[in-house]
C-alpha positions, 0 to 999 in steps of 0.5 A: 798162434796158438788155437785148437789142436793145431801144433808146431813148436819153436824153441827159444835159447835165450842169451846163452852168451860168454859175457853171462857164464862163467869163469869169464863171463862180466855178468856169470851166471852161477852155473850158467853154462850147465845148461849146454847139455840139456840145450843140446838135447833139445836142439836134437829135437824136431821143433819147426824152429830152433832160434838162438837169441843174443844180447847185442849191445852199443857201448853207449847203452843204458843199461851199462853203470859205466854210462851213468854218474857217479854215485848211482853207478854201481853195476848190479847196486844201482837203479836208473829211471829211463824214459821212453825216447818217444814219450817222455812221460813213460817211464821204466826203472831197470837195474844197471849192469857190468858192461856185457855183450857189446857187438863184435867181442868174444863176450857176446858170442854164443857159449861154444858148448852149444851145437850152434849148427842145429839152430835155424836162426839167431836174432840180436837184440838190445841194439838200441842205446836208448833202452832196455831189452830183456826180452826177445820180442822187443822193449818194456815200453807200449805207449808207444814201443820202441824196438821189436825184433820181429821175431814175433811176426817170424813165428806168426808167417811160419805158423808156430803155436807153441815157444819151448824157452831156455837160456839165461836168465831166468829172473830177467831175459827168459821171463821177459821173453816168457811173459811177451809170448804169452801176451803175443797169444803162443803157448809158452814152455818154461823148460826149468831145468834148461834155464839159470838166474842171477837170484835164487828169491828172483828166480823164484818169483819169476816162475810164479810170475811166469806161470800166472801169465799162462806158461806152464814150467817144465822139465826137459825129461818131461811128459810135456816134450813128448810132443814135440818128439812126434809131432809132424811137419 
């Protein structure tokens, strides 16, 4: 974690996946694969790690409106109270969506416009049909948690103090993953103009959000990738 001058980077590409981009994607993001570009530069770049993350879905998800009863069933419309299988007296309300990313289909591959020869690792999440999982390092419940991915404890063995963050999408699974690495004690790099949202107002939000817990948003031309351009390994 983060401490001192001490320094090695990762970069997170969060859910660049078919099912979240059009034209065919069942969730397109709007322009969601314009960021292939700036997540090519970035992945040319020394950073000690260059992890792709993946929605990873059962069909029998939660999240799924076609696993919920009618009338409160409308994909992008419809809220559902999820309580956590361990405790039922936590409980978290979560969106529900179009079916999207379910293992083994096309949707759930990685956009080919990304150079997926540079990444060192892809971690899957979101396996559990039981609960959400927007972010990358495990789901919304605490008391206690019910999935991680352990892609926390990677970074920590390998020494790595600051996350870069792109992908998709901002106002869900980047801020998500933003606000727990921050919590997990890394230095988070929001790379703006690498990432894409579902709603212009909840993307807004999220960078506010984002920013108060610690990360500080950037752009890929930026001063603050300089860094990790000559940092040494």
């Amino acid at each position: 974690m983060a401490s001192g001058d001490a320094f090695k980077p990762a970069l997170l590409i969060i859910d660049a996946q078919n099912d979240f981009c059009p034209p065919d994607g069942s969730m397109g993001i709007p322009q969601g694969r314009s960021i292939a570009p700036v997540v090519n530069k970035l992945l040319d770049l020394p950073f000690f790690l260059r992890v792709a993350t993946k929605d990873w879905h059962p069909r029998d998800h939660i999240s799924f409106a076609s696993n919920h009863s009618a009338p409160n069933n409308k994909p992008f419309e419809s809220y559902a109270t999820i309580a956590n299988p361990l405790n039922a007296a936590e409980k978290q309300t979560t969106r529900l969506w179009p079916d999207h990313c379910i293992q083994d289909t096309p949707g759930a591959d990685i956009i080919a416009e990304i150079e997926q020869g540079k990444l060192d690792m892809v971690v899957e999440k979101g396996q559990d049909p039981r609960v959400e999982m927007y972010s990358v390092f495990g789901d919304p419940f605490r008391n206690p948690q019910v999935a991680r991915s352990g892609l926390a404890e990677t970074l920590r063995i390998n020494g790595v103090t600051d996350c870069y963050v792109c992908g998709l999408a901002t106002d869900y699974c980047v801020k998500s993953s933003v606000l727990d690495a921050a919590s997990e004690g890394f230095k988070v790099w929001v790379i703006k103009d690498g990432v894409r949202g579902i709603d212009t107002q909840g993307c807004e939000e999220a960078f506010a959000e984002m920013e108060k817990a610690g990360a500080e948003v950037i752009q890929s031309d930026g001063t603050e990738i300089e860094r990790v351009k000559h940092w040494k390994t």
